[in-house]
DOMI-761769 format. One line per 3 residues: number of its first residue (from 0); their letters; for each residue x, y, z of N, C-alpha, C. Coordinates in steps of 0.1 Angstrom, whole numbers, m for minus. Example, Ala and Ser with C-alpha at 12.3 -4.5 7.8 and 13.67 -1.06 7.14 Angstrom:
2
0	as	132/m57/78/123/m45/78/132/m33/78 ~ 128/m22/71/137/m11/71/129/0/79
This chain:
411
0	xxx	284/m361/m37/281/m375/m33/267/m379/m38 ~ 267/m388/m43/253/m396/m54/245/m404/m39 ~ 234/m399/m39/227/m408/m27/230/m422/m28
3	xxx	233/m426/m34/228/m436/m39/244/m448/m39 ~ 251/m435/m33/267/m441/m34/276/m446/m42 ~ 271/m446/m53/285/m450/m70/292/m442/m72
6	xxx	300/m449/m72/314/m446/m84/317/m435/m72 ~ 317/m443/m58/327/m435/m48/341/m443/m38 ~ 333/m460/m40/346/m461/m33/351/m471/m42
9	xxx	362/m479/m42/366/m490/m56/377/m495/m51 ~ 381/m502/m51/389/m516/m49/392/m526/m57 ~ 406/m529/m60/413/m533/m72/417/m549/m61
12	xxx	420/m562/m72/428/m574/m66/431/m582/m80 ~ 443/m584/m75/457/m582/m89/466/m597/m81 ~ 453/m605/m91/466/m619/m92/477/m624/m100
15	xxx	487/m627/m94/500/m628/m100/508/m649/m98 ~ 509/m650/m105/519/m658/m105/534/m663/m102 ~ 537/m665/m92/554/m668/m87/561/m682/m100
18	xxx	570/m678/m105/581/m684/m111/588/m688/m111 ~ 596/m693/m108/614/m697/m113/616/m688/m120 ~ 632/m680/m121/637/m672/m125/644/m676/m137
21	xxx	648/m685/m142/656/m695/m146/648/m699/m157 ~ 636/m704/m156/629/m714/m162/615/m711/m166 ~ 610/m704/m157/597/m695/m155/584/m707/m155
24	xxx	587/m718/m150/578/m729/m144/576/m723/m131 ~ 561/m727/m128/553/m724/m114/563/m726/m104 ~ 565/m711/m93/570/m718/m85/559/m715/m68
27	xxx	558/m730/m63/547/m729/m48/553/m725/m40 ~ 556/m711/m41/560/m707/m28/558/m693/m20 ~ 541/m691/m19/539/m679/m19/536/m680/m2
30	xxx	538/m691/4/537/m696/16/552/m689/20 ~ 561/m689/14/574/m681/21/575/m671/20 ~ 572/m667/10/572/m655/4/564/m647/17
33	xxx	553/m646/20/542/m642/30/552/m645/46 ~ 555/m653/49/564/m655/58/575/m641/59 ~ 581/m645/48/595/m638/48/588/m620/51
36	xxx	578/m620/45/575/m603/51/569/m599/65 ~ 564/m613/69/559/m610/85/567/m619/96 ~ 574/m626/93/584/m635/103/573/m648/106
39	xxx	560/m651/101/556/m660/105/544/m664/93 ~ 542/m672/91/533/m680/80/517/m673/79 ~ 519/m664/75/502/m656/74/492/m654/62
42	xxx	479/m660/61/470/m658/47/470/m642/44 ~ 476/m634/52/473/m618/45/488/m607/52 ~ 490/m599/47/496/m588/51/491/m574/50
45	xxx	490/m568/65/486/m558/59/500/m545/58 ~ 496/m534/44/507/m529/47/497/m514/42 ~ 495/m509/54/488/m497/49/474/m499/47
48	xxx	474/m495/36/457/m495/26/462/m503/18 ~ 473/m512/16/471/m521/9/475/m533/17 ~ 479/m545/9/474/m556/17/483/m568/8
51	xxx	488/m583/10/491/m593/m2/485/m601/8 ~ 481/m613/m1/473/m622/3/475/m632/m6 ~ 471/m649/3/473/m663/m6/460/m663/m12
54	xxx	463/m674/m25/449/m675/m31/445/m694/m28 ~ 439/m701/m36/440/m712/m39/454/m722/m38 ~ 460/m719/m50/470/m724/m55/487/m719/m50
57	xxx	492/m724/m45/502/m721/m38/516/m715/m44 ~ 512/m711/m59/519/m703/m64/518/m692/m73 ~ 503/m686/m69/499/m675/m70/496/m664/m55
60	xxx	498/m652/m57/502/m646/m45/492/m629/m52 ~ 483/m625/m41/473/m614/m47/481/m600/m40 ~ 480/m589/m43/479/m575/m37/466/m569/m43
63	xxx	464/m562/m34/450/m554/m33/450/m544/m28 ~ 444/m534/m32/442/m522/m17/430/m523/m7 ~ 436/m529/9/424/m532/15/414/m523/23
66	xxx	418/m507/22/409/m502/22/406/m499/4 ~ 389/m490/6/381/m487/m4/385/m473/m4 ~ 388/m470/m20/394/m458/m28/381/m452/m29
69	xxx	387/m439/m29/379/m428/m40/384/m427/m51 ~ 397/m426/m52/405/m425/m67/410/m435/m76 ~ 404/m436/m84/409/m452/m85/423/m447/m94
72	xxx	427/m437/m106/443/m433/m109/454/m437/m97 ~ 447/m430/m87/458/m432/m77/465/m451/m74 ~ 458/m452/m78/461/m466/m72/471/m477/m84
75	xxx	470/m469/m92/489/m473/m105/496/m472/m92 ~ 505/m465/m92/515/m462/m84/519/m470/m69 ~ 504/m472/m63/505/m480/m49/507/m495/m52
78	xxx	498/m496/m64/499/m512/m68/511/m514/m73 ~ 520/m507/m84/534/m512/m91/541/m508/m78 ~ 542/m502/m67/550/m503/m55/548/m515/m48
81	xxx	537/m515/m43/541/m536/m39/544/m545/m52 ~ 544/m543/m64/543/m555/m72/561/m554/m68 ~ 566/m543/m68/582/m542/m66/586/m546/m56
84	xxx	579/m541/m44/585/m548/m32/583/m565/m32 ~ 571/m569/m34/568/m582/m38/577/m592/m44 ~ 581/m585/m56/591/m585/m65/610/m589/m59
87	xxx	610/m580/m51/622/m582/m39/623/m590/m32 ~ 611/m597/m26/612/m611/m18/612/m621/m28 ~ 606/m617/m39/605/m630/m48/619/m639/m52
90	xxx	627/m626/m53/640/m624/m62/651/m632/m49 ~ 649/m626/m34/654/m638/m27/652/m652/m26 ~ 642/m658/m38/642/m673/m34/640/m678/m49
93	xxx	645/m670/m56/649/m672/m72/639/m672/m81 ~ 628/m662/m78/617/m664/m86/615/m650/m89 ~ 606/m651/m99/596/m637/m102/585/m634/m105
96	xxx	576/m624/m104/561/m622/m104/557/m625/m120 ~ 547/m632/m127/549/m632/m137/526/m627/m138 ~ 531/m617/m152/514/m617/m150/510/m625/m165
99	xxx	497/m625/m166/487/m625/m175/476/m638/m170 ~ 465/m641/m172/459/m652/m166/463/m663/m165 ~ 471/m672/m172/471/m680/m171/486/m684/m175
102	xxx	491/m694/m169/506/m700/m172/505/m706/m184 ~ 513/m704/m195/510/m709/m207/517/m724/m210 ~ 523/m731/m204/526/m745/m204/525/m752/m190
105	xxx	521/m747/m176/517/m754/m166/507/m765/m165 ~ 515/m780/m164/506/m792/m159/500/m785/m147 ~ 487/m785/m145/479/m787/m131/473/m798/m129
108	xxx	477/m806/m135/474/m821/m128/487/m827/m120 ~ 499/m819/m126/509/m829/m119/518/m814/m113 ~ 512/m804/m112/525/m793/m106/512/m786/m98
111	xxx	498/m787/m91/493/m775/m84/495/m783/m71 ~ 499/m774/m62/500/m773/m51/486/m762/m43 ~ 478/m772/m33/469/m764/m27/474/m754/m14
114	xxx	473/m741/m13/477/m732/0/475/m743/16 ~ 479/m749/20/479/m755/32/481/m754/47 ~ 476/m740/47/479/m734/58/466/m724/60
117	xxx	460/m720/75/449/m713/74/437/m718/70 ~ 431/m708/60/416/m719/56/415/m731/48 ~ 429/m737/48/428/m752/40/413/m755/45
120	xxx	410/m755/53/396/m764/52/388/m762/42 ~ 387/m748/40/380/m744/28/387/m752/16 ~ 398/m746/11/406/m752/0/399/m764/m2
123	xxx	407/m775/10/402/m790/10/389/m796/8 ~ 381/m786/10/365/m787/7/362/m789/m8 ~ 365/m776/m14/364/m773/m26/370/m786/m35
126	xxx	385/m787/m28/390/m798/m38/384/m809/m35 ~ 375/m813/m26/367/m827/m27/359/m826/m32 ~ 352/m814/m36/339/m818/m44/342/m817/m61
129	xxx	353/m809/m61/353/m803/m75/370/m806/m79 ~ 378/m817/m78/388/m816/m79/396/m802/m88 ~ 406/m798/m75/413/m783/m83/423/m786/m87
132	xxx	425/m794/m94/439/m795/m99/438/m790/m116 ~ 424/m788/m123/427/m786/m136/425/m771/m138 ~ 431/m766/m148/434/m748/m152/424/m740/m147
135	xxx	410/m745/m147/398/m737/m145/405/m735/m125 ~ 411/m740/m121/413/m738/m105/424/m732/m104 ~ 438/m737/m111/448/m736/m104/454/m731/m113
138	xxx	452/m724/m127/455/m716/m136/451/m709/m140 ~ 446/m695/m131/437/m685/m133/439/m674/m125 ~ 445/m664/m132/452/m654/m122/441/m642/m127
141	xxx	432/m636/m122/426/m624/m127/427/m610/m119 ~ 422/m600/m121/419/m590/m118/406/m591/m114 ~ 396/m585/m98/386/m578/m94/388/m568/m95
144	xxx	376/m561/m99/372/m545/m98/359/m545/m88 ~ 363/m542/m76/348/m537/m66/343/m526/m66 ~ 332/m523/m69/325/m510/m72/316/m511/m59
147	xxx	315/m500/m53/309/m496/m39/291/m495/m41 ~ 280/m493/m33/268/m489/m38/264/m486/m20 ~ 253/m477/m16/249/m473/m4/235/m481/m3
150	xxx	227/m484/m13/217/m482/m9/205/m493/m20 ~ 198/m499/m16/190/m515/m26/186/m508/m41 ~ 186/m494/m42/180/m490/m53/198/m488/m61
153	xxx	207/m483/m52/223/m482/m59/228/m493/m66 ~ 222/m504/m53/226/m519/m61/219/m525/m75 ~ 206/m518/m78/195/m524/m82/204/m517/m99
156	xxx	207/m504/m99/214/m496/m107/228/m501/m116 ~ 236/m507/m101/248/m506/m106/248/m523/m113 ~ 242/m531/m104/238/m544/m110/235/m546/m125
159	xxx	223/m540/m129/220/m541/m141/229/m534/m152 ~ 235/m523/m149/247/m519/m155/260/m532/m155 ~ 261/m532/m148/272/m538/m151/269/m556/m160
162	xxx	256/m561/m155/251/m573/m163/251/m569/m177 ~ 251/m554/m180/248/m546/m196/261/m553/m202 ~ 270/m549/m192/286/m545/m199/297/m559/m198
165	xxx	291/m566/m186/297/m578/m185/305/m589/m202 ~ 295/m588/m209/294/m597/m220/309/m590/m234 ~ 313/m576/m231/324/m572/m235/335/m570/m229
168	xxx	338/m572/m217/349/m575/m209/359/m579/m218 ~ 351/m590/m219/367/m598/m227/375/m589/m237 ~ 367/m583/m244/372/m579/m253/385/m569/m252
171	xxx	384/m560/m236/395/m552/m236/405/m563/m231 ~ 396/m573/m219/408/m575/m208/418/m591/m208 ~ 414/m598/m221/414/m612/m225/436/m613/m225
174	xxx	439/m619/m218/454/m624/m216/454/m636/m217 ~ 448/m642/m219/453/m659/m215/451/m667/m230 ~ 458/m664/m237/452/m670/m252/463/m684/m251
177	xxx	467/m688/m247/474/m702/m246/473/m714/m230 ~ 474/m721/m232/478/m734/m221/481/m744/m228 ~ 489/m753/m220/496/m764/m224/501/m769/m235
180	xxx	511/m752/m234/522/m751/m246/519/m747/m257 ~ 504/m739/m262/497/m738/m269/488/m730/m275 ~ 485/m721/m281/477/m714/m282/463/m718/m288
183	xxx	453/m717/m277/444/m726/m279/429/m722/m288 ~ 426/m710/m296/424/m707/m298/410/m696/m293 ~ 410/m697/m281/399/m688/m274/409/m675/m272
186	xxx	406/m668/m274/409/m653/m266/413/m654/m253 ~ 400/m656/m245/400/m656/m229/399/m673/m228 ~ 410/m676/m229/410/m693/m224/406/m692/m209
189	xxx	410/m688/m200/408/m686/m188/393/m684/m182 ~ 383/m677/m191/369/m675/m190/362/m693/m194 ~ 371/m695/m202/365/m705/m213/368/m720/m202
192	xxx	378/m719/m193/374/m724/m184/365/m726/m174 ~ 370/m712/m169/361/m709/m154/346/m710/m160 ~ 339/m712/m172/325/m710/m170/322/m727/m167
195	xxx	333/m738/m169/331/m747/m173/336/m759/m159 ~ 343/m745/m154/347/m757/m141/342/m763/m131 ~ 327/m758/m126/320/m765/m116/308/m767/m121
198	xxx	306/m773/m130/295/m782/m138/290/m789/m129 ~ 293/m794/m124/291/m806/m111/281/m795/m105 ~ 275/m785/m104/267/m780/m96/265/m766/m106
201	xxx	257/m764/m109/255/m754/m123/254/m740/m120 ~ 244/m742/m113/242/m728/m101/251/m723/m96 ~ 262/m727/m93/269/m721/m89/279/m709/m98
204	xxx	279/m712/m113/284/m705/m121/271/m697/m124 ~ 262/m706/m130/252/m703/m138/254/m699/m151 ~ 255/m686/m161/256/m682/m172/269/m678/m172
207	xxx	278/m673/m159/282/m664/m160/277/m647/m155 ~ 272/m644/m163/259/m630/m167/255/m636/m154 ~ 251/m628/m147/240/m629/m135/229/m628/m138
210	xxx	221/m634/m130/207/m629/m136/200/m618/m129 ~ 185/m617/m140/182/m600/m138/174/m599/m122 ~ 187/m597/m114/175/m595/m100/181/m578/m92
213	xxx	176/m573/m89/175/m559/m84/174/m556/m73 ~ 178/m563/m62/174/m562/m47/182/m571/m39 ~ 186/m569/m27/190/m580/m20/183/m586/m14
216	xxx	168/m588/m12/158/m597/m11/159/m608/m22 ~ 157/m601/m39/158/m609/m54/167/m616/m49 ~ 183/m611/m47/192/m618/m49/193/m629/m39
219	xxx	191/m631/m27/193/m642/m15/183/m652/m18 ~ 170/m646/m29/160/m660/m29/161/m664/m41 ~ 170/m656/m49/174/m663/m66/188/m668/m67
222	xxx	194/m664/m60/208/m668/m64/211/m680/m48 ~ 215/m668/m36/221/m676/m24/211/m688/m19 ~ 197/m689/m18/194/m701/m15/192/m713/m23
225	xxx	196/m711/m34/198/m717/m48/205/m727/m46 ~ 221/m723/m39/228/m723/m39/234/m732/m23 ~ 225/m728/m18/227/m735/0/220/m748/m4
228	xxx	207/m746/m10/202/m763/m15/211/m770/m25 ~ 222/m769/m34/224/m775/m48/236/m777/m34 ~ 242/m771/m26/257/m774/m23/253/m786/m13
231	xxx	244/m785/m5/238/m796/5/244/m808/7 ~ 240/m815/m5/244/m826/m5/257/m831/m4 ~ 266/m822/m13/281/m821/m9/282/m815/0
234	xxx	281/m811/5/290/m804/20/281/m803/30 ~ 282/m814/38/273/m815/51/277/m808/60 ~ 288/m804/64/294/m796/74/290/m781/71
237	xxx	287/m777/61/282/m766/58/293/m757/59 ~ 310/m759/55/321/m757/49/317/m743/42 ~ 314/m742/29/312/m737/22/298/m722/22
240	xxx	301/m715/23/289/m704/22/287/m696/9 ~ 276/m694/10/267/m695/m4/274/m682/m8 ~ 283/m667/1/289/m660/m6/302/m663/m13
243	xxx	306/m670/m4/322/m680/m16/316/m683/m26 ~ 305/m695/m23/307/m704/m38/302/m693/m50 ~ 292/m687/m47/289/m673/m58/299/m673/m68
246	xxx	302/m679/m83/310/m677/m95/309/m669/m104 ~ 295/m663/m105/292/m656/m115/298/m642/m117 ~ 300/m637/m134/308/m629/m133/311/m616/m125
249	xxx	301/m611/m124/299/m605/m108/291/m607/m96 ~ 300/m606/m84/287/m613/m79/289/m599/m65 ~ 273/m599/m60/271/m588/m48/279/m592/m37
252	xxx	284/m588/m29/289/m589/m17/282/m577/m7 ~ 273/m581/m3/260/m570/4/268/m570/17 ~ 280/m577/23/284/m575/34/297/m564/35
255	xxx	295/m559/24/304/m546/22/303/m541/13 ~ 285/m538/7/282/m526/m3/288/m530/m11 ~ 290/m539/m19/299/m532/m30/299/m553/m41
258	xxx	300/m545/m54/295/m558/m67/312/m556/m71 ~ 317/m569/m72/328/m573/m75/330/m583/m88 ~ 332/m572/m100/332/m580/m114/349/m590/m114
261	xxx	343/m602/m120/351/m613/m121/356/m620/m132 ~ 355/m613/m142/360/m615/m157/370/m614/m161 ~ 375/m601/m155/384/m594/m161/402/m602/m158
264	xxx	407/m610/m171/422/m613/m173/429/m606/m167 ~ 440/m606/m156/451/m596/m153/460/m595/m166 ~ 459/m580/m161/473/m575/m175/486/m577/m168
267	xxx	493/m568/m180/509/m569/m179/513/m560/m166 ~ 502/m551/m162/509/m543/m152/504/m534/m142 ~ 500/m528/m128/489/m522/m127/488/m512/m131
270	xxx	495/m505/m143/490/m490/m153/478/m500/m163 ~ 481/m510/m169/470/m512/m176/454/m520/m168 ~ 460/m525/m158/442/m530/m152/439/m520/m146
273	xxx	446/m505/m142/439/m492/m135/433/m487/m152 ~ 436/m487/m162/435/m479/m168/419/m488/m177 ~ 420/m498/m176/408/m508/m181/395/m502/m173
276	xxx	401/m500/m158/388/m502/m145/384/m484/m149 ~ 395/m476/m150/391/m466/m152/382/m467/m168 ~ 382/m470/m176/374/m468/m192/361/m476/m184
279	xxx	362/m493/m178/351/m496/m172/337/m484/m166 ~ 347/m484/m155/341/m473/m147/329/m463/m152 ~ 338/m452/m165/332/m445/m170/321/m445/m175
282	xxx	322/m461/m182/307/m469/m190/296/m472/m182 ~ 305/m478/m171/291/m477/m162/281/m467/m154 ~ 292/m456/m157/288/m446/m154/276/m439/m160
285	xxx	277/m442/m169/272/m433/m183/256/m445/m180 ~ 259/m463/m184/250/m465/m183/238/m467/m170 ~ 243/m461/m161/235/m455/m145/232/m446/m147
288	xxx	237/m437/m155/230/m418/m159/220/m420/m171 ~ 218/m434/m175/208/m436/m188/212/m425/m198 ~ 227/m431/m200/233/m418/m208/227/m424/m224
291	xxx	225/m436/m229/227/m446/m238/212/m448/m243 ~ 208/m455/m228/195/m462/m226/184/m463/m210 ~ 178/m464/m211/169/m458/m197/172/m474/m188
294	xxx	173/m476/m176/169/m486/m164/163/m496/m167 ~ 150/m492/m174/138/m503/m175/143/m512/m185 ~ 153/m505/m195/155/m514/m204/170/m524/m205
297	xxx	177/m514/m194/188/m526/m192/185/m537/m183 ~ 174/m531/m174/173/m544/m166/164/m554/m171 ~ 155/m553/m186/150/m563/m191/161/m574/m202
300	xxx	175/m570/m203/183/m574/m207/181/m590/m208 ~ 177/m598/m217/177/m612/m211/192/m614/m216 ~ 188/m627/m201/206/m635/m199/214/m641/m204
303	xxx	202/m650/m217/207/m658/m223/216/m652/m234 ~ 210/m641/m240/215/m632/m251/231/m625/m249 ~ 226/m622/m235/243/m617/m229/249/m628/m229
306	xxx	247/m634/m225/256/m650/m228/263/m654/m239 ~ 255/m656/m249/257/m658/m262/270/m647/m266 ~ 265/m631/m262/275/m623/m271/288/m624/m260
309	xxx	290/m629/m245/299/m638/m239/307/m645/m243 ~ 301/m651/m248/309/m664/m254/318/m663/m267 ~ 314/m655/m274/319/m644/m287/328/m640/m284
312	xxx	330/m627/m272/340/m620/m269/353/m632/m259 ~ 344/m643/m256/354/m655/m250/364/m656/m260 ~ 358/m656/m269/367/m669/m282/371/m657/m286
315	xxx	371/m648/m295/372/m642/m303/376/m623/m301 ~ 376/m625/m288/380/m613/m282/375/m599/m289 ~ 381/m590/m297/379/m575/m302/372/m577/m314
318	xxx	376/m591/m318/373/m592/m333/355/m600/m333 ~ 349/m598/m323/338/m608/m317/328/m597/m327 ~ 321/m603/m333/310/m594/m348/294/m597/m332
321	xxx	290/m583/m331/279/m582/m328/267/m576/m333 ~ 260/m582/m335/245/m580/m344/235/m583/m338 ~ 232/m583/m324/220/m582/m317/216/m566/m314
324	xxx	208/m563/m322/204/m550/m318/196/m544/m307 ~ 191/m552/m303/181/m550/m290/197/m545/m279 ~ 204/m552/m280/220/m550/m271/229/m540/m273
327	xxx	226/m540/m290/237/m521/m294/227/m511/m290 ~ 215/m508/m290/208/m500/m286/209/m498/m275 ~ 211/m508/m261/217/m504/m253/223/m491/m245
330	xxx	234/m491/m259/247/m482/m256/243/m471/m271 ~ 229/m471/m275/226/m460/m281/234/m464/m296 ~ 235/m479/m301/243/m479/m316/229/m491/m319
333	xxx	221/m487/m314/206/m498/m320/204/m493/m336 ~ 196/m499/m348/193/m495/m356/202/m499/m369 ~ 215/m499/m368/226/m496/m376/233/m511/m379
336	xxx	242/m514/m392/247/m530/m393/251/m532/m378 ~ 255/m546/m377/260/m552/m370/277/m547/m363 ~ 286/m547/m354/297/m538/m351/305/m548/m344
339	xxx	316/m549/m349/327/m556/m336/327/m552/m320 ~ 331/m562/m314/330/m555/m300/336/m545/m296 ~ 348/m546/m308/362/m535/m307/355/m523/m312
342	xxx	349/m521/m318/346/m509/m324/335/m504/m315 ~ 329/m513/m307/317/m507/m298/326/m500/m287 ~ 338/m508/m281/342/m505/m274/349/m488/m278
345	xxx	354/m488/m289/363/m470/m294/347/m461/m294 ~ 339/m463/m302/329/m458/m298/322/m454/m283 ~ 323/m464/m277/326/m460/m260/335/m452/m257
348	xxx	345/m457/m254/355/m445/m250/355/m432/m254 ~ 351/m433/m271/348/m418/m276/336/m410/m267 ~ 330/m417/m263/317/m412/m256/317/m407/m245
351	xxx	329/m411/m237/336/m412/m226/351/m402/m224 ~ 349/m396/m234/362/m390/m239/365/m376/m226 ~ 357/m373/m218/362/m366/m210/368/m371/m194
354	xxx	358/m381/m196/364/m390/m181/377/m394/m181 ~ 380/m400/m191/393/m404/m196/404/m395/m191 ~ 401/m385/m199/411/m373/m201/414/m369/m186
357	xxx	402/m372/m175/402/m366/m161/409/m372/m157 ~ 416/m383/m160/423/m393/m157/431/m394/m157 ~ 437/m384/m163/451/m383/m166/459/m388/m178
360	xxx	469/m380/m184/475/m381/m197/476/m402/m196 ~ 486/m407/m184/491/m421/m188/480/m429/m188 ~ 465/m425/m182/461/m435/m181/449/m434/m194
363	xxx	449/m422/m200/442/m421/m213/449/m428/m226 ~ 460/m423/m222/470/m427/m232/473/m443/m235 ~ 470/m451/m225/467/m469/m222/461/m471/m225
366	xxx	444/m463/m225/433/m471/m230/432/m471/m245 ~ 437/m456/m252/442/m456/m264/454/m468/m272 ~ 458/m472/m263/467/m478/m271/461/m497/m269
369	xxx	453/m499/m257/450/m505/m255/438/m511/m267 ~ 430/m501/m268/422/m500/m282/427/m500/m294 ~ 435/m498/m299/440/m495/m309/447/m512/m313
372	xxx	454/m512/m310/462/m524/m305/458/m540/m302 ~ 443/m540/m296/441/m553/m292/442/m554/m278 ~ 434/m564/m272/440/m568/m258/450/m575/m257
375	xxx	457/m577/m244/466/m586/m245/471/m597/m248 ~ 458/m606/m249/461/m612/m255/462/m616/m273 ~ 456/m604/m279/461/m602/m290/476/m599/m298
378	xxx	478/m589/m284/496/m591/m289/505/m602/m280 ~ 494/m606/m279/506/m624/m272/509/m632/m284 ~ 497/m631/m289/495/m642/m302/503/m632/m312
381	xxx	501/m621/m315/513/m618/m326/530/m615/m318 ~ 526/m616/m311/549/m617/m306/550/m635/m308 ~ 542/m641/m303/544/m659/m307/545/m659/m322
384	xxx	538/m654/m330/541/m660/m341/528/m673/m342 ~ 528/m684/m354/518/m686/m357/522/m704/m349 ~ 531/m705/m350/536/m716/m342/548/m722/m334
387	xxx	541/m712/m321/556/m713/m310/560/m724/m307 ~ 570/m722/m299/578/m736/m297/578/m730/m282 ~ 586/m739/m270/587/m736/m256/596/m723/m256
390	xxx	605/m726/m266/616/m716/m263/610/m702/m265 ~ 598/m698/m275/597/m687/m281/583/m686/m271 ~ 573/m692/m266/568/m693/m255/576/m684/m243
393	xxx	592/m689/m239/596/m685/m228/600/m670/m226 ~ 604/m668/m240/609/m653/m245/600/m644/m241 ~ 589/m650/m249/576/m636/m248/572/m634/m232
396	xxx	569/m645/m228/566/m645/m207/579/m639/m204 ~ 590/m640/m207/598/m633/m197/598/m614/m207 ~ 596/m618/m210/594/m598/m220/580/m596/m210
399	xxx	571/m602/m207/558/m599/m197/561/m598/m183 ~ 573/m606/m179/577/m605/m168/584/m590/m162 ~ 591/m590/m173/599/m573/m174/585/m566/m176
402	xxx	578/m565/m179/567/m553/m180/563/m550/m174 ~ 559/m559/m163/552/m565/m150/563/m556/m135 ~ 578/m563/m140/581/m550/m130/590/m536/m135
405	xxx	588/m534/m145/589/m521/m150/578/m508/m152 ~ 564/m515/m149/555/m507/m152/550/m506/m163 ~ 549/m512/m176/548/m504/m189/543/m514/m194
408	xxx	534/m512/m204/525/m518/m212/533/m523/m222 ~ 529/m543/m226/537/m549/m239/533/m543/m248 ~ 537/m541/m255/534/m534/m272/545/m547/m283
């Protein structure tokens, strides 16, 4: 056990999409669905150590494990068991779980439904200040990864690590290459929203990248009261708390130890977002042990720069050209041309090459193919073809749909 408490407890939340079976248009009914498993209209279930729960949008529906893991492998198996059982209620009211971020022809101006039961107040808040009817709200299904920490110096560690690594996310975990009917040409359309949807108050996103603060003193007087003054004015009832509104791509949650990264696209299945968190994981590992680079220098990381190579891996996913050196040195490839993000990333893994393996054959075997291959959303865009139509749109989502409850990664 690390004094300091990393990389001991972890916590996965795996948003999904409800469908029509038929048609594979949104269907709002995750309000029944939650019923039908408890006999009465409830925001959570619990079932074990894990748990489903409503989100926003009243036809996306989450599973999570609501206790904190030690193993994060273990948690393939628990997760594709609720997606199945999930899957069985769905199937009685003619729908199915459908993954990847984002619905790839859903009006949300004229099809989102807000969850209206429970913390609607909250909901209803949010949609007065920031109307949620457009993709950045109601078209955005992701994966969290919570990473645990004991102690202001763990946080101070695991923070700056992961602010290192934030800016290539996309690159493994990018699904959402289309909306409204379209492939739109960002990689992570879904990022390319969310950085852009509460403009109306800036701070509240900010960069994305968090900024470099190392304490939970730093953080309550750089980020959270930031945030209590910018919301003020809209929300006099004081609705809203400065740990909700927090958007950035990870943000601390000091009221249960633990930094919850917010980037990351849901995949096709939970073998591939265990197998992401697990390659994640490892990196961060490595950059807490100053396997790469020492402390002092990830935490001088400026934000704007991560930003920038952000915004790269947004649009452009594996194929995103990085040539900031101050940033490949980092991860110990300073000095040398410039490198894709994809290639930074096999170079990682190679680095990483025993963690992996501890990991077990299926879930080594995903991140390999996962690299090799593209993210998912790179083979969305090659099964579409160079110009889909609805019908060849519907094909490929229901081939994701089958993946989703079969377990197995699109290829």
């Amino acid at each position: 056990m690390s004094r300091d408490g990393l990389f001991e407890k972890f916590g996965i939340e795996l948003e999904y999409m409800l469908v029509r079976d038929d048609s594979l248009d949104v269907a709002p009914i995750a309000d029944r669905i939650l019923e039908l498993a408890t006999g009465s209209i409830t925001n959570e279930v619990e079932r074990g150590i894990m748990a489903w729960s409503n989100e926003l949008a009243l036809h996306v529906i989450e599973i999570k494990n609501s206790e904190p893991v030690s193993d994060l492998p273990m948690l393939v198996d628990k997760l594709q068991h609720e997606v199945e059982e999930l899957g069985r209620l769905a199937a009685s009211q003619g729908a199915i779980l459908l993954p990847t971020a984002m619905h790839p022809w859903m009006d949300p101006h004229s099809e989102t439904l807000l969850w209206p039961h429970g913390n609607r107040d909250i909901y209803n808040t949010y949609n007065r200040i920031f109307n949620c009817q457009g993709h950045g709200w109601s078209n955005v299904q992701s994966t969290h990864l919570n990473l645990g920490f004991a102690t202001d110096a763990g946080f101070g560690c695991l923070h700056a690590a992961i602010r290192v690594l934030l800016p290539i996310l996309p690159a493994i975990a990018a699904s959402s290459p289309a909306a409204d009917g379209a492939l739109t040409g960002w990689l992570d359309t879904r990022l390319h929203y969310y950085r852009n949807n509460q403009q109306r108050i800036p701070s509240i996103t900010g960069k994305v990248i968090p900024e470099a603060v190392f304490s939970e003193a730093e953080y309550e007087r750089e980020i959270y009261q930031r945030l209590r003054r910018d919301i003020a004015p809209h929300d006099p009832d004081g609705v809203l708390e400065a740990e909700w509104l927090n958007s950035r791509g990870a943000i601390a949650r000091f009221d249960r130890n633990a930094i919850e990264i917010r980037v990351l696209d849901i995949q096709e299945c939970p073998l591939a977002d265990v197998s992401l968190a697990v390659l994640i994981c490892a990196v961060l590992k490595g950059l807490c042990a100053e396997r790469w680079s020492g402390l002092a220098e990830q935490k001088a990381a400026e934000t704007g720069g991560l930003a920038e190579i952000f915004s790269a891996t947004v649009q452009n996913g594996e194929q995103a050209m990085i040539d900031n050196q101050d940033y490949l040195a980092l991860f110990g490839r300073g000095g040398k041309a410039g490198m894709t993000a994809g290639e930074l990333w096999q170079a990682l893994a190679a680095d990483c090459a025993s963690e992996l393996a501890g990991a077990g054959p299926g879930i080594q075997q995903s991140v390999e193919t996962i690299l090799a291959q593209g993210p998912l959303s790179r083979r969305i865009i090659r099964a579409l073809g160079d110009t889909p139509d609805r019908e060849r749109f519907r094909e490929v989502y229901w081939e994701l749909g089958k993946c989703l409850a079969q377990g197995r990664l699109f290829l």
